[in-house]
C-alpha positions in Angstrom: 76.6 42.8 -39.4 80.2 44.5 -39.5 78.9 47.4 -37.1 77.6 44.5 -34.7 81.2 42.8 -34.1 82.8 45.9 -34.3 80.2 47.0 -31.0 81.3 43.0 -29.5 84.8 43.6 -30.1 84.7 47.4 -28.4 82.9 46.1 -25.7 85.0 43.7 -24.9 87.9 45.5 -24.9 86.8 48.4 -22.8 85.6 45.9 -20.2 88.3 44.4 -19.2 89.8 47.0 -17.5 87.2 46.6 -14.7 89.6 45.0 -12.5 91.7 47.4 -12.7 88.7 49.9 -11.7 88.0 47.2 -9.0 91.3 47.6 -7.1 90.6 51.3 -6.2 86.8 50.7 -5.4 88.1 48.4 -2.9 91.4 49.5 -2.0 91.2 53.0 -2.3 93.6 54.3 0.4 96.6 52.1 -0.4 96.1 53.6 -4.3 96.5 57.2 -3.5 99.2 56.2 -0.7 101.4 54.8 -3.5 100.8 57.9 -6.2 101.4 60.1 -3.3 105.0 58.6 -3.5 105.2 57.8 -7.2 104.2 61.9 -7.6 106.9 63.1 -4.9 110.0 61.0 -6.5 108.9 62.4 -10.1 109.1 65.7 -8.7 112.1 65.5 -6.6 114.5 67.2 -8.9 112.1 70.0 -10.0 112.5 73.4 -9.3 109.5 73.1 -7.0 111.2 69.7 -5.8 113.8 71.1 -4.7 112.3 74.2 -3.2 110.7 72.4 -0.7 113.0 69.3 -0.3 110.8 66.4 -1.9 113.3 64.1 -1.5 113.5 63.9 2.0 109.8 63.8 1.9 108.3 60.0 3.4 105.0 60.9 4.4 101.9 62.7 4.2 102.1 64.6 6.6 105.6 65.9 6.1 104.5 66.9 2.8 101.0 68.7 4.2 103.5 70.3 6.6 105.9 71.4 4.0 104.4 72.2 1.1 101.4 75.3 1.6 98.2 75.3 -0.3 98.0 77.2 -3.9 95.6 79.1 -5.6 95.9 79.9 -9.3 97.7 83.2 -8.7 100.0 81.8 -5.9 101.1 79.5 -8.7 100.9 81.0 -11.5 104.5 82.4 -11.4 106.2 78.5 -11.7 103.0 78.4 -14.8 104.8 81.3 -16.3 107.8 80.1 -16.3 107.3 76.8 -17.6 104.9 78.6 -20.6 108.1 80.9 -21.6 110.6 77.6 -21.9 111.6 76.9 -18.9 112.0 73.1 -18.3 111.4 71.5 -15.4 110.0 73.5 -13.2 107.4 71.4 -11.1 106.7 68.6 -13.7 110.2 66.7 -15.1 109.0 66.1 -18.7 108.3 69.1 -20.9 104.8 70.7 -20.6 103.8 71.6 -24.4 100.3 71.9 -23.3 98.7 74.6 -21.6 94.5 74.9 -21.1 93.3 78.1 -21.4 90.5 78.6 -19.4 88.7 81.5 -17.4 86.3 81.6 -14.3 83.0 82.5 -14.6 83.7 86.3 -13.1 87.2 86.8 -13.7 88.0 88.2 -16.7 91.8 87.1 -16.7 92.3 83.7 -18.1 94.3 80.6 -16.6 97.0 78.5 -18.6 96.7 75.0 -16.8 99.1 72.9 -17.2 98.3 69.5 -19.6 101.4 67.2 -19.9 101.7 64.0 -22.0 101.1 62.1 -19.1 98.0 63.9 -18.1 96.5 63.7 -21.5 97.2 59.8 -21.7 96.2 58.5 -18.0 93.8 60.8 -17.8 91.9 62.6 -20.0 91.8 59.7 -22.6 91.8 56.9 -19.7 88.5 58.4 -17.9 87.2 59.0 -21.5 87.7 55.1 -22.3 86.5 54.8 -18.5 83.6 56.3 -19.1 82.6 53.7 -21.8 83.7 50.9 -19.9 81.6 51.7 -16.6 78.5 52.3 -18.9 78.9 48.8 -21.5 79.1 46.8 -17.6 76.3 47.8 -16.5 74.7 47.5 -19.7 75.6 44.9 -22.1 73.0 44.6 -24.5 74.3 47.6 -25.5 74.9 48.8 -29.2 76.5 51.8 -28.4 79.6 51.1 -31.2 76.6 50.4 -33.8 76.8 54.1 -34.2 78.3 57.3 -33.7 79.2 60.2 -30.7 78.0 63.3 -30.7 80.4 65.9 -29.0 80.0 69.0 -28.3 83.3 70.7 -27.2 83.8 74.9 -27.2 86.5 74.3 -28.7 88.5 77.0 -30.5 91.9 77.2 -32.6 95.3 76.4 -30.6 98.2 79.0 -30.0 101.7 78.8 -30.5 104.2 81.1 -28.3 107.5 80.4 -26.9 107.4 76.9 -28.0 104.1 76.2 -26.5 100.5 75.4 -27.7 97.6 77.0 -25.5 94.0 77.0 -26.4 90.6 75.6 -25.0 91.4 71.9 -23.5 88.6 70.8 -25.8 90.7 71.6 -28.8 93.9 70.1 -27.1 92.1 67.2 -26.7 90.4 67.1 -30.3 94.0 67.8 -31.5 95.8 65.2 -30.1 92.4 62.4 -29.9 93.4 58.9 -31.0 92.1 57.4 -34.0 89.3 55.1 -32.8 88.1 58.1 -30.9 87.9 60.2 -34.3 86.2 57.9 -36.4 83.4 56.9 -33.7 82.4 60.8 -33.3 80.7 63.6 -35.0 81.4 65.9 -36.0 84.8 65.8 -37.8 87.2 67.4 -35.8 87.3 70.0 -38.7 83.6 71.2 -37.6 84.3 71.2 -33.9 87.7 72.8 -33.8 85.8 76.0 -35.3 86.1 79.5 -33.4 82.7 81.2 -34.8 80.2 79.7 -32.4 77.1 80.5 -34.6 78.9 79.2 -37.8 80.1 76.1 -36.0 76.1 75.3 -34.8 75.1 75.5 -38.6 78.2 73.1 -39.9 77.3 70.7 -36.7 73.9 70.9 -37.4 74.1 69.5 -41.4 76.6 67.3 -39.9 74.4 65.6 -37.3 71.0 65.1 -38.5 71.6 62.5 -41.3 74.3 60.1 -38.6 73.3 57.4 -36.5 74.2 59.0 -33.5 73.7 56.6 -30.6 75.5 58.5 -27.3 76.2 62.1 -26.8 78.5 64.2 -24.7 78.8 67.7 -23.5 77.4 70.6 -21.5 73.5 70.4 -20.5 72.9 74.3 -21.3 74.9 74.1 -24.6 73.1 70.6 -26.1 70.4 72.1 -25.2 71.0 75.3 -27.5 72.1 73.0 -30.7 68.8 70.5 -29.8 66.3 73.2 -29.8 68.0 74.3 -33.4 67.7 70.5 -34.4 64.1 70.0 -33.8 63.3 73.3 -35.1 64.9 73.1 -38.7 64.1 69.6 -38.6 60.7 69.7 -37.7 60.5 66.6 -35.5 58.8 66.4 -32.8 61.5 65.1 -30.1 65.1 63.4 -31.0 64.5 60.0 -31.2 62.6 60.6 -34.6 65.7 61.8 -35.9 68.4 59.1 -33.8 66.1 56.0 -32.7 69.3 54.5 -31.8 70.2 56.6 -28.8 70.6 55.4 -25.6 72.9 57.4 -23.6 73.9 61.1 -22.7 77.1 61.5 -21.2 76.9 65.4 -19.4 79.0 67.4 -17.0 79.9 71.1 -16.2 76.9 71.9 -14.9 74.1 70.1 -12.4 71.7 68.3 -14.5 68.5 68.9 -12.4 67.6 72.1 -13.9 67.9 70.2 -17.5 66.8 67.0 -16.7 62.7 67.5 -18.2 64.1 68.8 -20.9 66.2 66.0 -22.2 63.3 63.7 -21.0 60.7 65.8 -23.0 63.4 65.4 -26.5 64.3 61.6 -25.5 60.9 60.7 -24.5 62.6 56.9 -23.6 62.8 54.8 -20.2 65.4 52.9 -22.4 67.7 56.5 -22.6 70.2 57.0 -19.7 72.0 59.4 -18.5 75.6 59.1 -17.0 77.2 62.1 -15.0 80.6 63.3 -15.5 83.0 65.5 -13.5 86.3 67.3 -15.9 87.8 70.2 -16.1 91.0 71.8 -17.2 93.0 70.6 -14.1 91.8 66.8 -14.5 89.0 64.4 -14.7 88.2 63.5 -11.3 84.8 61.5 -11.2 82.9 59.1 -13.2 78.9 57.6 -12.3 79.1 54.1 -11.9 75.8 52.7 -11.9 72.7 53.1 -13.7 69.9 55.6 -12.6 72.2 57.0 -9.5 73.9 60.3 -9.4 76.5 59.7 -7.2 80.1 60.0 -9.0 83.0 56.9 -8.2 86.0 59.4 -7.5 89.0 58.4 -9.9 91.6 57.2 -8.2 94.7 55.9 -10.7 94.7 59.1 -13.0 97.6 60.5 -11.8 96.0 62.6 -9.1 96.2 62.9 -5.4 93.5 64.0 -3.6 92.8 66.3 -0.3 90.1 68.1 0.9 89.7 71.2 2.8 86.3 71.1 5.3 83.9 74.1 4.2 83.2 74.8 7.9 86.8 76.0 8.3 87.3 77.2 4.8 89.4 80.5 4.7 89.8 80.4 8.6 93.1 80.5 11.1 91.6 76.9 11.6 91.5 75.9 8.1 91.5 71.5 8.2 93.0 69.7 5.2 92.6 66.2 5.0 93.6 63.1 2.8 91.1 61.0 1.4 91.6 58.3 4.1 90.1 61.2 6.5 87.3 62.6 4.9 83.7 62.4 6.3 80.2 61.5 4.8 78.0 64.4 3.9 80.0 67.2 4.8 81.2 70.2 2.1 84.6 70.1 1.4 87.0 72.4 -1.0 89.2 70.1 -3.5 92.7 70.2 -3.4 94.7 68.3 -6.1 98.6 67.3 -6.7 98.7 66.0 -10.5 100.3 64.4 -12.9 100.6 67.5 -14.8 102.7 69.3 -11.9 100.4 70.9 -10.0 100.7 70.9 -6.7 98.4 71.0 -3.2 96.3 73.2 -5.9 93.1 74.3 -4.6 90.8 74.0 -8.0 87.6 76.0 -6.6 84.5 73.7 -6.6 83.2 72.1 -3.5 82.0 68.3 -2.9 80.5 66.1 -0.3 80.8 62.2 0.3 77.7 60.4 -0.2 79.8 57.0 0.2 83.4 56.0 1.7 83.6 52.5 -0.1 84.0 53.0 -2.8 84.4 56.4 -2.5 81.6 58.2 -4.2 80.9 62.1 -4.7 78.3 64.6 -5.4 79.4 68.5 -6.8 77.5 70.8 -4.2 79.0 74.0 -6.0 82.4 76.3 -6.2 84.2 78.0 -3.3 83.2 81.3 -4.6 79.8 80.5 -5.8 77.5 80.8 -3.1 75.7 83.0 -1.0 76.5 83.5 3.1 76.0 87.5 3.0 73.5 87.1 6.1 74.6 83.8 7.6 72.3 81.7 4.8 75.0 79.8 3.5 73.5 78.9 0.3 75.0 76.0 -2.0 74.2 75.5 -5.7 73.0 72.0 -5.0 70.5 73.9 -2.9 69.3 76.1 -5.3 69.6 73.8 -8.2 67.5 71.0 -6.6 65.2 73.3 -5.4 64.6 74.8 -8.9 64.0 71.1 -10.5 61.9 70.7 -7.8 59.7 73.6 -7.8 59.6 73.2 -11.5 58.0 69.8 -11.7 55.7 71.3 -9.5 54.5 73.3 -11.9 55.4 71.2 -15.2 57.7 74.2 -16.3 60.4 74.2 -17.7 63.9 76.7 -16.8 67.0 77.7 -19.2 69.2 79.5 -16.8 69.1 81.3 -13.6 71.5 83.3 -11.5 71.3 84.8 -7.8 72.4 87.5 -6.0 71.7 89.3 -2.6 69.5 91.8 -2.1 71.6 93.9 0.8 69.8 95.3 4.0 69.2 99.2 3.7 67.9 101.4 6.3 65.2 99.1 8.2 64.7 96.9 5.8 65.7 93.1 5.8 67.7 91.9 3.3 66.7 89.0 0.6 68.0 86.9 -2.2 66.8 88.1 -6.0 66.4 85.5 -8.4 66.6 86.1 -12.5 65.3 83.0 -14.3 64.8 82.3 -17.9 61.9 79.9 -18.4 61.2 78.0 -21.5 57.6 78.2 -20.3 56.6 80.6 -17.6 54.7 79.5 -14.9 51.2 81.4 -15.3 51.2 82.1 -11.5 54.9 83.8 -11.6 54.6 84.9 -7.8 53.0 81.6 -6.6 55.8 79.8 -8.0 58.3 82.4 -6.2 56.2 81.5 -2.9 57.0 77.5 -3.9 60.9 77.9 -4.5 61.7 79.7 -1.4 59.7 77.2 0.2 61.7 74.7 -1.2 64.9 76.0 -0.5 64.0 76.6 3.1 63.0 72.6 3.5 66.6 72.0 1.5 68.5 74.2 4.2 68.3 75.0 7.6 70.3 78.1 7.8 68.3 79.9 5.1 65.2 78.2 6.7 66.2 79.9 10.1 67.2 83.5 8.3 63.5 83.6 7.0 61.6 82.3 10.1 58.5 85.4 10.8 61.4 87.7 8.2 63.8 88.0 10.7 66.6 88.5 8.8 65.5 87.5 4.8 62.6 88.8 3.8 61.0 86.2 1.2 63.3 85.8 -2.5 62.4 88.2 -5.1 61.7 86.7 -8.6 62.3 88.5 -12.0 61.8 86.8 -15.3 64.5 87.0 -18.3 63.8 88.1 -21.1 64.1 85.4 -23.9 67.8 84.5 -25.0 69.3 87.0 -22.0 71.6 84.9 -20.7 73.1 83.9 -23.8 73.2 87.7 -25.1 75.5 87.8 -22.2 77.9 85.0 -22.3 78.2 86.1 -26.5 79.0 89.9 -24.8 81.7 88.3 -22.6 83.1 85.9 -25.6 81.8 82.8 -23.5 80.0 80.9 -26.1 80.4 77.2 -25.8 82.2 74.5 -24.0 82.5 74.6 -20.4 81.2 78.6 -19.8 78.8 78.7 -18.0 76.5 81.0 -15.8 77.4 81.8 -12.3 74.5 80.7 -10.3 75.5 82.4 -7.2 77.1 85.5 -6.2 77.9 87.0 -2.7 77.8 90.2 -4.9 75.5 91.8 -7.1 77.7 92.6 -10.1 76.6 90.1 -12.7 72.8 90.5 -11.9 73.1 94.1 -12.3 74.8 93.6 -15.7 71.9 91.1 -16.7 69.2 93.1 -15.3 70.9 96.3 -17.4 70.3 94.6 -20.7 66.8 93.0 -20.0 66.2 96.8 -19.4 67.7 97.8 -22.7 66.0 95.3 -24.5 63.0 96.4 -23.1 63.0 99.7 -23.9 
């Protein structure tokens, strides 16, 4: 009885900011117009400010003007500053907070900036957000009946000159606010530990004897800790062991691949799944209705929004727009000015509109993540729905997979090689080969027109992992956990050679 007003009272709570969500679904241009301004006069009397004369800044388009585009490393001097003490340097409270965070093929990390403000209407607001969107559209929920499960990378924090850096899960676990703690599992004792093997044991005995009714984190690394579940438990799916659970709250990586998986361990029309879209620089997206991928863009979190068209990306002609400007369907680059001090910061992943009002999102892949070395121009949403596709073709099932080109030499064409780990292989491993790149050709038109008769592709070459490859590597690289994460898509040949290296040790 307690547990069912505590769920009423929750709920209640959550939902009322609605409205509020309301106002930016329906006004969504006159929102970012007026954090536009309300960032600029923060920011006025920074060091950045001042550099490029905020203050006299009225408009957009002075500002786009003005103020150039940043990369990590174009900005990572005013980072370093405001890291070794320095106070305000592009953001006028003190930053105490910086995420530590690394691509998936550069070694050298990134300190992103977290400040107070970004941790409160943010982080925590999308996380309360989240919750709200989901009890509206479904409220016979009794999703405070029961617990969270979380599944963060996180890691111990770092003090140096005065400031705290670590994985934003653990800054976030850290600094969490008490109904947040005592509706999750595991204790933030469990999850804020470094050893990722020791931490999956601790979680583990945790876990199995909670009522855990919703879940968050990354696809490929639930996946990892459910497969331990059910095989030390011995059930035959989840629900056996958490009848009560009814929703998985995922992002980092696209769900398709995953999606049969989860289905197969929550074998439930009554389960849903809710798409998120975080990272280190901000939380930008949130699905908003039931049984629909598409993500409502965030507009009140203390981010400003433009977008740079793919089509131009990296060109003399290079087009950055504002949100009021963008287009349906078409790839653009994000580029963010936060609440953390960031500024016209290009973050690296690419989106498309699949609505303008509201305005709602799909991830199509990263800037650098993708494949054009013979005029293909292959996106992960290509090659991710194409996988799922082909899969449930075959009723197989896949763990991880990463591409990379196959370059022309002498007379021969070029083509795309494909490493997959399968949690069941195909028994026809060519046929299904034949299948994807069939698939991927009906999914895109350049790489359909690159393989018409083999004129310039000849047809994708397929190579099976070996069993736990993938995550041999990523424990090699110290990239267990949280949001690391496989690059699916290389314009080089680097990370496929070092994968196809250790299949062939293993091997022999």
């Amino acid at each position: 009885m307690a547990f069912t007003i505590i769920n009423s009272i929750a709920s209640w709570i959550l939902k009322k900011r609605i409205h509020q969500i309301d106002m930016f679904r329906t006004n969504p241009n006159q929102v970012q117009h007026e954090l536009f301004l309300q960032l600029i006069k923060s920011n006025q009397n920074t060091i950045l400010g001042k550099q490029y004369d905020y203050a006299s800044i009225k408009s957009y388009e002075t500002f786009a003007s003005r103020v150039p585009i940043f990369k990590y490393e174009e900005f990572e001097p005013y980072i370093e500053r405001s890291r070794k003490g320095e106070s305000n340097i592009f953001w006028p409270e003190p930053i105490r907070f910086f995420a530590k965070s690394s691509g998936t093929t550069n070694a050298k990390s990134k300190f992103i900036p977290v400040s107070q403000q970004a941790l409160e209407d943010c982080h925590y607001k999308a996380a309360k957000d989240l919750l709200c969107l989901y009890l509206n559209n479904n409220p016979e929920s009794q999703l405070f009946t029961g617990k969270g499960l979380r599944l963060g990378g996180s890691k111990e924090l770092y003090k140096e000159h005065n400031t705290i850096f670590g994985d934003l899960s653990a800054i976030l676990i850290d600094n969490m606010p008490f109904w947040a703690e005592i509706s999750s599992t595991p204790s933030n004792r469990t999850s804020l530990m470094s050893e990722w093997e020791t931490k999956m044991e601790a979680i583990i005995k945790e876990v199995r004897n909670q009522n855990v009714t919703s879940i968050a984190g990354v696809p490929s690394w639930m996946l990892v800790l459910f497969n331990r579940i059910i095989k030390e438990t011995g059930k035959d799916n989840l629900l056996e062991l958490w009848p009560n659970a009814e929703v998985y709250f995922h992002g980092g990586v696209s769900f398709d691949p995953y999606r049969k998986q989860y289905q197969n361990l929550f074998p439930s029309d009554r389960m849903k799944y809710y798409e998120i879209y975080n990272a280190s620089e901000g939380f930008f997206a949130i699905q908003d209705q039931n049984d629909c991928n598409e993500l409502l863009l965030m507009l009140d979190y203390g981010i400003y929004y433009e977008f740079i068209a793919m089509d131009t990306y990296g060109t003399s002609n290079q087009k950055i727009v504002p949100l009021s400007m963008v287009e349906l369907n078409k790839n653009y680059a994000m580029v963010i000015t936060t609440n953390a001090g960031l500024v016209r910061y290009e973050i690296g992943d690419t989106i498309r509109f699949t609505n303008l009002l509201p305005y709602r999102i799909k991830i199509t892949g990263r800037t650098k993540h993708f494949i054009n070395v013979f005029g293909e121009e292959l996106m992960i949403e290509n090659t991710d729905r194409a996988i799922a596709k082909t899969c449930q073709e075959f009723n197989v099932s896949v763990l991880e997979y990463t591409v990379g080109p196959i370059f022309m030499a002498s007379r021969e064409n070029g083509a795309h090689q494909w490493l997959i780990e399968f949690e069941r292989k195909p028994e026809d491993l060519a046929l299904f080969a034949k299948v994807l790149d069939e698939n991927l050709q009906q999914l895109n038109s350049d790489y359909e027109a690159k393989r018409a008769n083999n004129m310039t592709l000849n047809p994708l070459v397929l190579t099976a992992a070996r069993t736990n490859l993938f995550y041999d590597w990523l424990k090699k690289q110290d990239k267990l956990g949280g949001q690391h994460k496989i690059p699916r898509l290389s314009n080089e040949r680097k990370i496929l050679e070092e994968l196809l290296k250790m299949q062939e040790l293993y091997m022999v």
